[in-house]
C-alpha positions as CSV (number, residue, x, y, z in Angstrom):
1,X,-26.9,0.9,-7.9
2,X,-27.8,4.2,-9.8
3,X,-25.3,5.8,-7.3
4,X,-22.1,3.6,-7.9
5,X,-22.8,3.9,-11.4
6,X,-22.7,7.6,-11.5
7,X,-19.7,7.5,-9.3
8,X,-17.8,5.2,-11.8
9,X,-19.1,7.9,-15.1
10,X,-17.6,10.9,-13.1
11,X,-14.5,9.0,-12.7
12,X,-14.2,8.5,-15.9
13,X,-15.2,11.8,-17.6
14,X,-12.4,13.1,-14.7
15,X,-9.8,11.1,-16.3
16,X,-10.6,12.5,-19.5
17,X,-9.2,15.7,-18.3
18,X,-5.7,13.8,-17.0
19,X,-3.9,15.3,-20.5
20,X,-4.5,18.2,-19.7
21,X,-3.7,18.5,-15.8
22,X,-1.1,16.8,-16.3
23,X,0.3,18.9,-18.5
24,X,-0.3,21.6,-15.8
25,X,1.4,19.9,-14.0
26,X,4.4,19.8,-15.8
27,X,4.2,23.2,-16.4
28,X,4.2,24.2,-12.9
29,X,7.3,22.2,-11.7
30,X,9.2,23.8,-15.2
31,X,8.3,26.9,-13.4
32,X,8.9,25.9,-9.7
33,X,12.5,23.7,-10.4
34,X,12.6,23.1,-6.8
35,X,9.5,20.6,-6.8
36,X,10.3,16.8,-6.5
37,X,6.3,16.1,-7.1
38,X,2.6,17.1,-8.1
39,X,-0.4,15.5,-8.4
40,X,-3.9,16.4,-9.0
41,X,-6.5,14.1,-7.4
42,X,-10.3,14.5,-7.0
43,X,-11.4,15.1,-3.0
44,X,-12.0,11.5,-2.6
45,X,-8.6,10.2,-3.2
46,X,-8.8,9.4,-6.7
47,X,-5.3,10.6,-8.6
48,X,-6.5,12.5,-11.6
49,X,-2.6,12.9,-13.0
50,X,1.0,12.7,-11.2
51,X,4.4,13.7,-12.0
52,X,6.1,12.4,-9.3
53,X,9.1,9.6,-9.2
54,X,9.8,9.2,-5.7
55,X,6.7,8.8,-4.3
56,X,3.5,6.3,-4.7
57,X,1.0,8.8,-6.2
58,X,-1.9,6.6,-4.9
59,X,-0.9,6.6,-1.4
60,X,-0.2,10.6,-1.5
61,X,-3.6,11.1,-2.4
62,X,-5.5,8.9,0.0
63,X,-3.2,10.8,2.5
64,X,-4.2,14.0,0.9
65,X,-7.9,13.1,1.2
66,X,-7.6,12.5,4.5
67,X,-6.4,15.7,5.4
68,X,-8.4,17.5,3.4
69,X,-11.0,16.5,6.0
70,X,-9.3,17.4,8.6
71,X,-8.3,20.3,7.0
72,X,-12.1,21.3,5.9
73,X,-13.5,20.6,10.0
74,X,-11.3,22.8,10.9
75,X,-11.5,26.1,8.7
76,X,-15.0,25.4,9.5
77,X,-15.3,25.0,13.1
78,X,-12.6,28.1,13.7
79,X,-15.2,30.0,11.1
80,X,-12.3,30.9,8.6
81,X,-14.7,29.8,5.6
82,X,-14.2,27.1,2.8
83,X,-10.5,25.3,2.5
84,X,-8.1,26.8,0.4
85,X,-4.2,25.5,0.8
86,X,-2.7,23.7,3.5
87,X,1.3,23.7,4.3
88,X,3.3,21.5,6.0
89,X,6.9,21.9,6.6
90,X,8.8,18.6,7.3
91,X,12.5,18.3,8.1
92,X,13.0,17.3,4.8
93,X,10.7,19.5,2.9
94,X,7.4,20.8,2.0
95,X,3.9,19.0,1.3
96,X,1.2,22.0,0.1
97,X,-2.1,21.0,-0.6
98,X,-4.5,23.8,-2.4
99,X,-8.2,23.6,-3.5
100,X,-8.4,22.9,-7.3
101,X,-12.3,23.9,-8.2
102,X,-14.6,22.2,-6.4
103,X,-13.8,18.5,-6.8
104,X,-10.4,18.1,-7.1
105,X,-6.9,19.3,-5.0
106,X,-3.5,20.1,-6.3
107,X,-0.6,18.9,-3.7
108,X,3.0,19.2,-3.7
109,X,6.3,18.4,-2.7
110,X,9.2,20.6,-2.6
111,X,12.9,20.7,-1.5
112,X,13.0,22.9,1.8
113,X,15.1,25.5,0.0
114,X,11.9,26.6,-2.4
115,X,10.6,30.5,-2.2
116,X,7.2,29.3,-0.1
117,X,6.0,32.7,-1.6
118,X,6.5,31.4,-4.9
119,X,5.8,27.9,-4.5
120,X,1.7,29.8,-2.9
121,X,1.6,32.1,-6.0
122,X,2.7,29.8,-8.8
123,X,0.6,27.0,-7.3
124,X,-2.1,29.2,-6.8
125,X,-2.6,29.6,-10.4
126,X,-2.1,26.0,-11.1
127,X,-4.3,25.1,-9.1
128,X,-7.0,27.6,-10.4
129,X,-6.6,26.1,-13.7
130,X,-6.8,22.3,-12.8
131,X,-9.9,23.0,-11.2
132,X,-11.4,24.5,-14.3
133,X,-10.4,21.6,-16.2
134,X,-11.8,19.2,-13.7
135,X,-15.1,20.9,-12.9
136,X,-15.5,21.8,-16.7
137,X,-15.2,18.1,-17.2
138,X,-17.5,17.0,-14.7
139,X,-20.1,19.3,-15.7
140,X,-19.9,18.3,-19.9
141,X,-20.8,15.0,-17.5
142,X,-23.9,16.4,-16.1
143,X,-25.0,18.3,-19.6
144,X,-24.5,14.8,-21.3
């Protein structure tokens, strides 16, 4: 019972932080013109905050939870240390998925004519900053 309840207070001190990612957010694809979608969710599959129109924002982070996973068993079991991004390239387009702190991930979509140099460093700083809110969040949580 204590557990569930502590699960359902982080959620809600991480949504208190959705103004601000999502204004991240927006940022970043004002930056990055060639993105048709971001979202910040936490590890678990829990969208923090979306600017997407094409896509269902719940689904896309489930998905990314799932690889993230996969993603984490494998840096692991190869011994290339903690997750960082993953890429994929799709006939259509680009999905990137990057760490954002320690609870939360930034992912992407992006037309297939993006600068995937640019679309690693811009996100990279996004997602840098998303994780500050989140954790930063989460910890006011704990000190509370």
């Amino acid at each position: 019972m204590r557990r569930a309840l502590r699960a359902r207070a982080e959620r809600r001190q991480l949504m208190t932080a959705e103004a601000e990612v999502l204004g991240e957010l927006r940022r970043l694809r004002a930056r990055l013109p060639q993105l048709t979608g971001a979202l910040a969710a936490s590890t678990d599959g829990l969208v923090l905050a979306q600017d997407t129109a094409e896509v269902e924002a719940e689904g896309v982070a489930a998905l990314t939870a799932a690889a993230l996973g996969v993603a984490l068993r494998l840096t692991d079991t190869t011994g290339q240390g903690g997750f960082r991004e993953l890429l994929i390239r799709g006939e259509l387009g680009y999905v990137a998925t990057y760490a954002a702190g320690a609870s939360a991930v930034l992912t992407l979509l992006a037309e297939p004519r993006i600068n995937v140099g640019r679309l690693h460093l811009e996100a990279r700083r996004s997602s840098t900053r998303i994780g500050e809110l989140v954790d930063g969040a989460l910890e006011r949580l704990e000190n509370a």
